[in-house]
N, C-alpha and C positions, 0 to 999 in steps of 0.2 A: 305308560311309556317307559321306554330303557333307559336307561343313567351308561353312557359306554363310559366305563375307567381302564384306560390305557389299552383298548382297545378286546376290551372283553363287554358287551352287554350285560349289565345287573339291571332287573325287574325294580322300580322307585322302590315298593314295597320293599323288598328283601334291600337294599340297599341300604333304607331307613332304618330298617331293622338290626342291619350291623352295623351301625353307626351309633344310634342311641338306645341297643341295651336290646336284650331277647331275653327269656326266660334259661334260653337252652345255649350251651358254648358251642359253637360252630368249632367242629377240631378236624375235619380232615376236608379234601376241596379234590372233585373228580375232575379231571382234563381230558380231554379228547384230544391231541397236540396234533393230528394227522389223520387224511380218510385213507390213505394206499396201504394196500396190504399186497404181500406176495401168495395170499392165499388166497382158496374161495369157498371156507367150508361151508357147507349146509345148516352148520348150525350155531353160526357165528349170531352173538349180539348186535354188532354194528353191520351186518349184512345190509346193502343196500339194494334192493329187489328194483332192476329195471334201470337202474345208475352204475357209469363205469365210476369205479373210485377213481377219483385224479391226485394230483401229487400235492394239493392244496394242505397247509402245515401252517399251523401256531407259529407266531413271533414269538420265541422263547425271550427275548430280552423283554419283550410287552410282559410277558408271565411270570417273571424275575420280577421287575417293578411293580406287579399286583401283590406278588406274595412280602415284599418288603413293606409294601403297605397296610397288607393283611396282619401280618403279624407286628408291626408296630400300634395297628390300631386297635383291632378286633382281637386277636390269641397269638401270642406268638411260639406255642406248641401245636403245632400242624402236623397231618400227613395228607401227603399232594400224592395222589393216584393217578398214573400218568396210563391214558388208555390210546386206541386208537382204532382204526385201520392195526397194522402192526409199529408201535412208536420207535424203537430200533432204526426203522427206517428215516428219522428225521434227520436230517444232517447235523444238527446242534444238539442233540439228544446228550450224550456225556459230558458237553463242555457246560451244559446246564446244569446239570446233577452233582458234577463237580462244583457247579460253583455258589448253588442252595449250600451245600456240605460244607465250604469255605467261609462261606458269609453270613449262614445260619444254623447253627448247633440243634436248634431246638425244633429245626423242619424236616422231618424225614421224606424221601420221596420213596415209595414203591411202584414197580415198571409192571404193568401186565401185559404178555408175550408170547407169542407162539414160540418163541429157542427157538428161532429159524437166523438169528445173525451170527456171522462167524467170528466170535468173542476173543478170537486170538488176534485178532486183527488192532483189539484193542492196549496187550500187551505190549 
């Protein structure tokens, strides 16, 4: 069965496992934060064949409290690969990034994106 922590599903197994000790350092954590994308390419990864993407998006404050937990318990050198649909589109998307960057030195976050957002926007 799942163990949910703060509203992400962990497998008991894998759970157990970052809690009392693995051979191997768990160092980076893939996220899916959103299924909408503004594209529909052919030969996208997360293509959902026969599903309209809908607008359904990660609580980033839930994903904030997992990595503050991660990295006090399990590694606190991470890198959080934020994937999605296209994640740009999340609403909270930079005030998160911002604020990993704020409140943890030793978290990097990297964005995978189509450059379809208009980044002057954020200027």
């Amino acid at each position: 069965y799942n163990i949910n922590y703060v509203g992400i599903d962990l497998p008991k197994k894998v759970y157990s496992r970052l809690l009392y000790g693995n051979k191997y350092k768990i160092s980076a954590i893939i996220v899916n934060i959103i299924d909408k994308c503004n594209y529909n390419c052919y030969y996208c990864y997360n293509k959902k064949p026969g599903k309209l993407r809908t607008d359904v998006h990660l609580n980033l404050s839930k994903l904030f409290d997992f990595i503050k937990w991660f990295s006090l318990n399990i590694n606190k050198h991470i890198i959080i690969f934020i994937l999605g649909g296209e994640p740009t589109l999340h609403p909270d998307l930079f005030k998160f990034c911002i604020n990993i960057r704020k409140n943890f030195s030793t978290v990097n976050c990297r964005i995978v994106t189509n450059f379809s957002y208009d980044y002057k926007k954020m200027l």
